[in-house]
N, C-alpha and C positions, 0 to 999 in steps of 0.2 A: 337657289344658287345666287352665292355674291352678282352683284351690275358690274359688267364690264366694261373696260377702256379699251377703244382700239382693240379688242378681243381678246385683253389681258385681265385678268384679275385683281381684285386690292395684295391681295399676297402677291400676286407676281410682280404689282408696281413698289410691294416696299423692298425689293430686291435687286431692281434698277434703277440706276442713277438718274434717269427722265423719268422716272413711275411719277415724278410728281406733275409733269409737264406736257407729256406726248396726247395724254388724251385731250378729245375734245374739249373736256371742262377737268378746269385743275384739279386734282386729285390733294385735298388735306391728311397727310398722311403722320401731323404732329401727336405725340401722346401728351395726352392731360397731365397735367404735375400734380403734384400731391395736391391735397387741399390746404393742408399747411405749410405749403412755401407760397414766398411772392420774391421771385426773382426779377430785377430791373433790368440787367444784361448779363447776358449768355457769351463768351468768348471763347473758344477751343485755340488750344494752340498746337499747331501741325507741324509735321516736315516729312519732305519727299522720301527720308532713309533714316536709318537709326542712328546710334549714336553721336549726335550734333548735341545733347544737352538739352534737352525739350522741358524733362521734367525740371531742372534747371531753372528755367527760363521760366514756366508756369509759374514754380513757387517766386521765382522773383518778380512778378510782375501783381501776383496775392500779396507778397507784401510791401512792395511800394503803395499801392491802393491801398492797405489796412495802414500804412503808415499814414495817408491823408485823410484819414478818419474812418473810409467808408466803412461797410462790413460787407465781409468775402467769404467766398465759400470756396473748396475746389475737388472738383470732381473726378479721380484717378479713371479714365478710361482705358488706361494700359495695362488691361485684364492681367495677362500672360507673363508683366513685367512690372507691379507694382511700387514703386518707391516713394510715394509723396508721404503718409506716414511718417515711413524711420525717417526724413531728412527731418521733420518735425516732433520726432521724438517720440511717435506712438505708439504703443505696443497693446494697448489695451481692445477689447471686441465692444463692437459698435452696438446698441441694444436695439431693442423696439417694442412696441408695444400694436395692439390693434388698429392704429392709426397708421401706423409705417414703422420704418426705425429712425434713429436719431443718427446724422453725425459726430461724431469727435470732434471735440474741441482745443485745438492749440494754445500755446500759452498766451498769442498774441491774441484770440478772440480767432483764428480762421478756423471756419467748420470744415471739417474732412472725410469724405468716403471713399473707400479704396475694398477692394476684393480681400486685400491683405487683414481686414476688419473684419473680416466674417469668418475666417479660417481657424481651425482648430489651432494650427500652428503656422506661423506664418512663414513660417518657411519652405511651406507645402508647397509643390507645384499645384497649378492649375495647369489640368490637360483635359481641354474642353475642346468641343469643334463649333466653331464660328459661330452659325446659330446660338446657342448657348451663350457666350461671349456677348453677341448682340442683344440675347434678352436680358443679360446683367448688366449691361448698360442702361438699358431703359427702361431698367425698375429702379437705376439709381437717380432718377428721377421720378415715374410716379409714384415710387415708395418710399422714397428717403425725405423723412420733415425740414427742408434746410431751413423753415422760418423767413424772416425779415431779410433780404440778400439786397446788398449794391449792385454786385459784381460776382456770377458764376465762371472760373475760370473752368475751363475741362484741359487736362493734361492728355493726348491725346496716345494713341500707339503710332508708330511710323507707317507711311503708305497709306495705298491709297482707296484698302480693302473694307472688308465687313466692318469694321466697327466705326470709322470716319465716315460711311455712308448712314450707318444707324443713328449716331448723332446728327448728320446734317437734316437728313429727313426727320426725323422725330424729334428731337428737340428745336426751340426757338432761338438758334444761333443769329448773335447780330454783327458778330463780324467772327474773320481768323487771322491769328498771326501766325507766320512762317518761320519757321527757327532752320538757320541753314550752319555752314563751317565753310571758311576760305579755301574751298579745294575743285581742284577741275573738272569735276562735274558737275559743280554747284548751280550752271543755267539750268541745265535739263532737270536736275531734281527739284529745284524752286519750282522752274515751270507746272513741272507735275502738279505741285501741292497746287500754285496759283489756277490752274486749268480745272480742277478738281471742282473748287471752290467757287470758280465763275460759274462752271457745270449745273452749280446746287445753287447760282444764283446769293450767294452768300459773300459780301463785301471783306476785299482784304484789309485788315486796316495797318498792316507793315509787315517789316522782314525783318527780324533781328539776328545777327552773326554772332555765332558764339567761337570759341576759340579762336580769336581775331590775332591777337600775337600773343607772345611772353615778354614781361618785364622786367629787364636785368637787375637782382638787386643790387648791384654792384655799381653798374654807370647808368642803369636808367634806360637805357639803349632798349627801343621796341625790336623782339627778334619774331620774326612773319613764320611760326612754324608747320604751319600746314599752307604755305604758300600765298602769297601776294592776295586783297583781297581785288574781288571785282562784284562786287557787292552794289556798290553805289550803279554801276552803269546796269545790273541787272536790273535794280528798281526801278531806275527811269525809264527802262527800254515797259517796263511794266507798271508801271503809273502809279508805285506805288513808295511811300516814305520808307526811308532804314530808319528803326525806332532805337537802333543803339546796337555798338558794337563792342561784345561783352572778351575780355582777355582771358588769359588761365589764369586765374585770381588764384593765389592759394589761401587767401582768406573765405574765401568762397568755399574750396573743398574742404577746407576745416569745417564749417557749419555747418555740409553735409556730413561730414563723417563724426562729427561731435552730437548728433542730430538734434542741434538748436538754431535751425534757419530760422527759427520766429525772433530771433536776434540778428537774423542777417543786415546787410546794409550795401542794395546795390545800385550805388551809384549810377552803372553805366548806362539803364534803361531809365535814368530819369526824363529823357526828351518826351517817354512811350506816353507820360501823365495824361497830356490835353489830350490823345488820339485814341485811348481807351473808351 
């Protein structure tokens, strides 16, 4: 029979968010990476609820990094709701060989693994139940060869359930960013994401706002459409930088829907550079 913690099991502890913590002696509950990755940093990028634009935010933050030379990788954890691919144009299935499989490769050098890559069609739902979920996540690491990596971003699913605890625990995250929207309940879901994150002992390293205004093309005039931010005092009250606050670019959703974001160019998170 597994050694017990505190009269828990190593199963029970990858299934609570203290499994790594509560027992007497820390519980290592990281999985092995391939053999053929050497990844430098690991970043997830979170948010307390859905649609704020996360995947968004992910692929822009892979290619400001692949714009300063590095090499990047990114990791679709939003099993259920895959989009990093088509924003990058891929349509093609991931292979492998007895070693692992391989990533996809974007036009700009960024490697890609996404659920949406293994599908007969990708337009297939995946209707999986959690477990499941969580074990494709964590093969997307000790099975997937990312090779030579600066920078793992993982695109995350919203909340604050099975799959955000499978990466925190089992992979080597070195920080997260919080991807929020200027709307009133934006403390309490930040919080969330921020509480989650201290929880797993994992450093915030900012808060990025996306749909911050619209820009009239007419007179220029910033219009606040999902209301006034309050962004800045939430960071402070929580210790932590705003890495940029991203507008309704329609430049932006052309890239997605043209799906050539490896052409994209987004300015707004250039502050994120040093804090990456």
């Amino acid at each position: 029979m597994a050694e017990q913690q505190n009269g828990c099991t190593p199963s029970d502890c990858a299934s609570c968010a203290q499994g790594a913590t509560c027992g007497k002696k820390p519980v290592d509950l990281h999985e092995p990476a391939n053999p053929y990755s050497h990844v430098n940093k690991v970043i997830a990028v979170v948010s307390g609820k859905g649609g704020v634009g996360k995947s968004m935010v992910t692929a822009s933050l892979a290619r400001m990094m692949r714009e300063q030379g590095f090499s990047v990788g990114i990791m679709d954890a939003d099993i259920t709701g895959p989009s990093i691919p088509k924003m990058y144009g891929i349509h093609e299935s991931a292979k492998g060989s007895d070693a692992g499989m391989f990533p996809c490769e974007a036009k700009d050098g960024t490697r890609i693994m996404s659920v949406n890559l293994l599908l007969e069609h990708e337009e297939d739902p995946v209707i999986w139940r959690g477990p499941v979920i969580a074990g494709v996540v964590k093969q997307f690491w000790t099975d997937v060869m990312w090779g030579e990596l600066d920078y793992l971003f993982i695109d995350m699913p919203p909340g604050t359930g099975d799959v955000p605890l499978t990466v925190f625990q089992s992979l080597p995250v070195d920080g997260v960013v919080i991807v929020t929207s200027p709307q009133d309940l934006v403390r309490m879901i930040v919080k969330k994401a921020y509480n989650m994150a201290e929880a797993m002992h994992i450093p915030v390293l900012g808060i990025v706002e996306n749909y911050s205004y619209l820009k009239c093309p007419d007179c220029g005039k910033k219009i606040s459409v999902f209301g006034e931010s309050h962004i800045d005092e939430i960071a402070e009250e929580l210790g932590v930088p705003v890495l940029g606050k991203m507008p309704i670019d329609p430049a932006l959703a052309e890239a997605v829907e043209s799906e050539k974001f490896y052409e994209s160019d987004n300015q707004y998170l250039s502050g994120a550079v040093n804090k990456l």
